[in-house]
Every structure is written in structure tokens, then in C-alpha cells.
C-alpha positions in Angstrom: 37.0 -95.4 1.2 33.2 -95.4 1.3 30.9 -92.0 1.1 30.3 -91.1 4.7 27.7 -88.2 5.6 29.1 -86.2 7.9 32.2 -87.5 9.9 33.2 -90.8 10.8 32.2 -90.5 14.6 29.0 -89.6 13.7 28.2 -92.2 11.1 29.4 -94.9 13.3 27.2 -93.8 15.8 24.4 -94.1 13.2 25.2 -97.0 11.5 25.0 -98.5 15.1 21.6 -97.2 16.1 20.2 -97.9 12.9 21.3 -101.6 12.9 20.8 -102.2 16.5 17.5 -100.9 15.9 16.2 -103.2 13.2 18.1 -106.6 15.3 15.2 -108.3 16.2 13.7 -108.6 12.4 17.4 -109.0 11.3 17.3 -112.4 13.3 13.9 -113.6 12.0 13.8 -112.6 8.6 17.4 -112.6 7.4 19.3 -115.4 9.0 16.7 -117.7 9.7 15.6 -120.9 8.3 14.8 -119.3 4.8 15.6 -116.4 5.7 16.9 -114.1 2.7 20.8 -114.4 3.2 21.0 -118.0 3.7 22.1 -118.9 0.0 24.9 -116.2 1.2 25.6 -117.8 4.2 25.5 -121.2 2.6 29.0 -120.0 0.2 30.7 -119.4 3.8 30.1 -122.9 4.5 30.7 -124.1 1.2 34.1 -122.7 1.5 35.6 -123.5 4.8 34.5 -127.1 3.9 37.3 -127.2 1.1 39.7 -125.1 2.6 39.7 -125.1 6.2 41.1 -128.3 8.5 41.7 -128.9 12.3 39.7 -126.7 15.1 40.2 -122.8 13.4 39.7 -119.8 15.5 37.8 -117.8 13.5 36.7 -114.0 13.9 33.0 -113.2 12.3 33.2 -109.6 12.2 29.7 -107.6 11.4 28.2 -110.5 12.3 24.9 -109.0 13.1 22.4 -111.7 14.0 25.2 -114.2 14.1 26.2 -115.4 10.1 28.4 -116.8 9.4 29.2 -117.4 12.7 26.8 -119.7 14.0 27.0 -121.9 11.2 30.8 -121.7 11.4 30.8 -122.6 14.9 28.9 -125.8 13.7 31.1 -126.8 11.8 33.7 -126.9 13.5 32.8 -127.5 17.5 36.0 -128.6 17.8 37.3 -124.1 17.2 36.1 -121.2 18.7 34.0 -118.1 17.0 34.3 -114.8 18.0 31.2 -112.9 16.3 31.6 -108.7 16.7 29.4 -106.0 15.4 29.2 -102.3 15.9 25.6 -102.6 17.0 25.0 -104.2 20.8 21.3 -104.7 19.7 23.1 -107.2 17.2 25.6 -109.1 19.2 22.4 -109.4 21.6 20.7 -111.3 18.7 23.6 -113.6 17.8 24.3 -114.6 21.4 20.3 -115.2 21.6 20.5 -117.2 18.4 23.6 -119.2 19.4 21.8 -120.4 22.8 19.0 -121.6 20.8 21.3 -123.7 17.9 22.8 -125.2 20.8 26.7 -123.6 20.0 28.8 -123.9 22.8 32.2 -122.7 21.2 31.6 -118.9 20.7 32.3 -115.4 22.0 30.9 -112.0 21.1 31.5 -108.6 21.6 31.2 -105.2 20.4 33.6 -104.1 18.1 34.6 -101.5 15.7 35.7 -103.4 12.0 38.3 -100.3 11.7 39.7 -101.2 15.1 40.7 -104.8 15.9 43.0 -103.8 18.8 40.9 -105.8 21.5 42.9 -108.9 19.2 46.5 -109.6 18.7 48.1 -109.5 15.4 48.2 -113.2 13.6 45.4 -114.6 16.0 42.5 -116.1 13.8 43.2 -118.9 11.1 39.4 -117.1 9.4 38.3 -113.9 9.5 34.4 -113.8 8.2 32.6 -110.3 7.0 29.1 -110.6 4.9 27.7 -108.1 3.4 29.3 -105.3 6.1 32.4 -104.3 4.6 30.7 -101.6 2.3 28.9 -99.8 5.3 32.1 -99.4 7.1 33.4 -95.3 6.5 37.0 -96.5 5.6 36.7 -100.1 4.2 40.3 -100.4 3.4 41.3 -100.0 6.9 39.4 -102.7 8.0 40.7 -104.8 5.4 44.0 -104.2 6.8 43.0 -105.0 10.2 41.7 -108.3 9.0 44.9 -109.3 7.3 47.0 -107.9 10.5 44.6 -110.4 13.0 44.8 -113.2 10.5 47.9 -115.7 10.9 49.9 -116.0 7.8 48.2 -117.9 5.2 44.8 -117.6 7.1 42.1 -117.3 5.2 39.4 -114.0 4.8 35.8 -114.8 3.6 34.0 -111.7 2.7 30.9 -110.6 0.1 29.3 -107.4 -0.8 26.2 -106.3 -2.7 27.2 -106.2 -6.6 26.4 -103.6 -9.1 23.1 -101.4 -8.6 21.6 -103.7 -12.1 22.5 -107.0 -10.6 20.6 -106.1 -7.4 16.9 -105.6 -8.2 15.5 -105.0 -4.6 18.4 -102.2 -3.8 17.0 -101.0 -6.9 13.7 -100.4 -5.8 15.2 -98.8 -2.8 16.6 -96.4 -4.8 13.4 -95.5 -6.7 11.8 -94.8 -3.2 14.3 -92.4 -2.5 14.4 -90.8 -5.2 10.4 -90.0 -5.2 10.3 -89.3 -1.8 13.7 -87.4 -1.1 15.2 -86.6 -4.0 18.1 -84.0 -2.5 18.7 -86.7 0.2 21.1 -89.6 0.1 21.2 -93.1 2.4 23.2 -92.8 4.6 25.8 -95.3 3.1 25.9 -96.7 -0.8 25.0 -100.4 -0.8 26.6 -101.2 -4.1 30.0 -99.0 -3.6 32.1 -101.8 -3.6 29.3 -104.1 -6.3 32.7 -103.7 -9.0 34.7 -107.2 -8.9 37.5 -105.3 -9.8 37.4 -102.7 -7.2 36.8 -105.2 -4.9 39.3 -107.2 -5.5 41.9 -104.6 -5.8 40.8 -103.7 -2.4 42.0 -106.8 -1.0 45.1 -106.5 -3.2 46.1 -103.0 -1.2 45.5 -104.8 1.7 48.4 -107.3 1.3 46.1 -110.3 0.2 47.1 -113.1 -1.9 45.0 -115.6 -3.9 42.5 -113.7 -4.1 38.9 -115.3 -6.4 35.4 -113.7 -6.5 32.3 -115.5 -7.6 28.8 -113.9 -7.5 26.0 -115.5 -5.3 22.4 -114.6 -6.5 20.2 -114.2 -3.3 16.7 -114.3 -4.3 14.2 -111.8 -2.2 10.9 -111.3 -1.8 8.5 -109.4 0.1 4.4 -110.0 1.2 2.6 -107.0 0.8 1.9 -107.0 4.4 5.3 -106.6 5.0 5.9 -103.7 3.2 6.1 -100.8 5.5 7.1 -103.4 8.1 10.2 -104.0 5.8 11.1 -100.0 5.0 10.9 -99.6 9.1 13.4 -102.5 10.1 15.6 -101.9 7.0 18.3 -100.1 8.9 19.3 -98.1 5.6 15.8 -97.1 4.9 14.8 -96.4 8.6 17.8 -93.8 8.7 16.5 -91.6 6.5 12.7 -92.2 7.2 13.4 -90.9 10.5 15.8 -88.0 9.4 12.5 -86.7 7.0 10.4 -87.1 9.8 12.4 -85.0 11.8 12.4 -82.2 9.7 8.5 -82.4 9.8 7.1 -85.2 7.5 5.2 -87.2 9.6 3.4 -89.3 7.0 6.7 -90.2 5.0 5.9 -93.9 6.1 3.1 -94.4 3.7 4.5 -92.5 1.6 7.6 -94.6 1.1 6.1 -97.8 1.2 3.3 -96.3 -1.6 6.7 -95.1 -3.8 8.2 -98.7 -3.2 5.2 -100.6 -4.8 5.2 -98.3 -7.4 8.4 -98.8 -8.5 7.7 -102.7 -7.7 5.1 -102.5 -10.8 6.9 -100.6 -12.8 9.7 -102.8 -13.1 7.7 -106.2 -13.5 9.0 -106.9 -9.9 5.1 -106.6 -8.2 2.9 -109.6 -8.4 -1.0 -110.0 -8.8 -1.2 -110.7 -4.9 1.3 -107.9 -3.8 4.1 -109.8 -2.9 7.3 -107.8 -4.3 9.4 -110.2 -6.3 13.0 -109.2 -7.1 14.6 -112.9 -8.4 18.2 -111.2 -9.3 20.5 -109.8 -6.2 23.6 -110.9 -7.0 26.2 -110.4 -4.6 30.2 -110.9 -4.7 32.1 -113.4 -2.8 35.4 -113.5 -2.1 38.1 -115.5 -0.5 41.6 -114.1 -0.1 45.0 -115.7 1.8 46.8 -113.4 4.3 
């Protein structure tokens, strides 16, 4: 299971504030043209083109902003998409985003990963998850509700952030925390689930078969103008920025974003005009049959 602060209610309720709250910047810096998942996204794609046929029903679940979903749906306009997330500030994205790619062939709504029951058992040919499966409180439980949606032999497409060294900018993130709150933690572990082997024997528990994991590097960068821009609408970040302001640290912003370029030099990752350059985040991708 993942490290949850405080109960599983609560963090929910968190994880969908904090998400819902950074939606807007999800959509335009994350799964937009360049945007930093695409070469993520892209494997989804990649993969459905070798081993998915016909006109699937497919279930995108954390979609946030839409991804994989829209470029599923794209695919194959001949299926359907049903994109979920926890956060309605996210589903508000993708269906904004859909509208202006033009797909006609999806659904959304708001939906708990942990609780599929809105959906029959063996309903999807594809259920999708990137890079949300380590934020949910009880990951295996999810993973059984995708195998118990997915008809028999469907296929499940999922990744996760790998190991805290193969993922320079979470990294960083770390640093920042630990020089500006060193007795506090994020409020979930990016990397928990960055082991091939634990991921994989994840799925395993869950009753999938065929199981292979490759590692995607997504290359990130970020314009020195876009630092403290970046620390606010990173939902993991802004969680805890907020929770040391509450307690009475009004000026943590600066602080954090100061603590983050520091780190940046330190590490080689800072260039001459300020731009934080972090070439290595390797993230794990997986496809598994139910």
C-alpha cells in the first residue's frame, strides 16, 4: 500500500484539492503539444497500436487533463473512452481539452481508482493509468479493480515514476523539502512504486498475466521564470507549501523556489540562463493481460 498521512478519507480529499487545484497548468504544461509527459503518453499509443484491434472500450482512469485518453480516443474513433479522476477541476480540463481536439467518442466523470463500482465487472477491453497509481492510499486495490472491470484477456497500460536516482527533477523536489521542512513529508512518495520488481509483483497479486516493464525517460525542464510558478501548480509541492503557511510561514514561497535553484546548481542541473535542466526522469511502463 502507499504511505498515506493521516487516513484515507482525508488524503483523498487532499489529493483532490491539490490536483484539482493545479488543473489548468496541468492542461498547458503537461499534456500539451511539448508538454513534459508526452514522450509518456506517446508509449500508450505505441502500445495499443501493436496490441489493440477493432473499436475497444477503454477506461483512462486518473486521467487528469485527459492522457492517455484523448489520444486513445484518436485512435480509435471507431471505441469509446471513459476518462475518470478524483479531482473535478481535472475531468473539467480533459472534457475542455477533448472539445478542442475535436473527440467525439468520450465520457468522463469523477471517480475514485479504489472504487470502480459505477462500472460492471469485465466491461473495458483497456484500462489506462499514467503516472497515478502511486498517489492512490491503497494501490493494490485499485489494481484489483482494474483487473475486475477489464474483460478477460483485456489489456492494462500503466507507468509510475522510477527510482528517486533515475528521476532528477523529483530529486530536486526532495532537496527543497528537505531545506525548507525538514520534519515534514509530501503528502504522497512519488517513487514508492519506482522498483520494477515491486511493481511488477504488484500486478502479479492482482491476478495479471504477461506482465513486461520498460522504462521511458521524460526529459524536463523548467525557465527560471517559471520557478515559483511551477512549486505553486505542482499539486505535491503546493500541499505542503500551503500546510507551512498555515502554521505561520508566509514567505515559504521564495523560500522554496530559492532552495530549488539551489539544489538545481548544485547538482549540475541549473544552467547559465536559469532554466532548470533535469535530462534523466525515467519512468516505468507496464503492460499486463487480465
Amino acid at each position: 500500500m502507499s504511505k498515506v498521512n493521516g487516513n484515507s478519507t482525508a488524503y483523498k480529499k487532499t489529493q483532490a484539492t491539490s490536483w484539482g487545484n493545479s488543473a489548468q497548468h496541468y492542461a498547458s504544461d503537461v499534456h500539451e503539444g511539448s508538454g513534459i509527459m508526452m514522450p509518456l503518453i506517446g508509449a500508450y499509443v505505441e502500445t495499443a497500436k501493436e496490441e489493440v484491434n477493432g473499436s475497444p472500450q477503454i477506461l483512462d482512469v486518473a486521467s487528469g487533463s485527459g492522457e492517455p485518453g484523448i489520444q486513445l480516443a484518436k485512435l480509435f474513433p471507431d471505441g469509446s473512452v471513459t476518462m475518470t479522476d478524483l479531482a473535478e477541476g481535472m475531468i473539467t480540463q480533459a472534457q475542455r481539452r477533448a472539445e478542442l481536439h475535436g473527440v467525439k467518442n468520450a465520457s468522463f466523470a469523477v471517480a475514485d481508482a479504489e472504487d470502480l463500482s459505477n462500472y460492471g465487472g469485465a466491461t473495458f477491453d483497456v484500462v489506462t493509468c499514467n503516472c497515478g497509481l502511486m498517489f492512490m492510499p491503497d494501490y493494490e486495490r485499485a489494481l484489483s479493480e482494474f483487473k475486475r472491470v477489464l474483460k478477460p484477456g483485456g489489456l492494462a497500460m500503466m507507468s509510475a515514476w522510477g527510482l528517486p536516482e533515475h528521476t532528477q527533477l523529483i530529486r530536486l523536489m526532495h532537496d527543497m523539502r528537505t531545506a525548507i521542512a525538514p520534519d515534514d513529508s509530501f503528502f504522497a512518495d512519488p517513487n514508492i512504486l519506482g522498483s520494477r520488481e515491486k511493481l511488477l509483483h504488484a500486478l502479479q497479486r492482482a491476478g495479471f498475466s504477461s506482465s513486461s516493464c520498460r522504462e521511458v525517460n521524460v526529459p524536463m525542464h523548467v525557465p527560471g521564470e517559471k520557478v515559483q510558478d511551477v512549486l505553486q501548480h505542482n499539486a505535491v509541492i503546493a500541499e505542503l507549501l500551503e500546510r507551512l503557511v498555515k502554521r505561520g510561514d508566509p514567505d515559504v514561497a521564495e523560500r522554496s523556489a530559492a532552495a530549488l535553484l539551489d539544489s538545481a546548481a548544485r547538482r549540475g542541473f541549473l544552467q547559465e540562463d536559469g532554466t532548470i535542466q533535469c535530462p534523466t526522469n525515467i519512468a516505468l511502463f507496464v503492460s499486463a493481460r487480465a
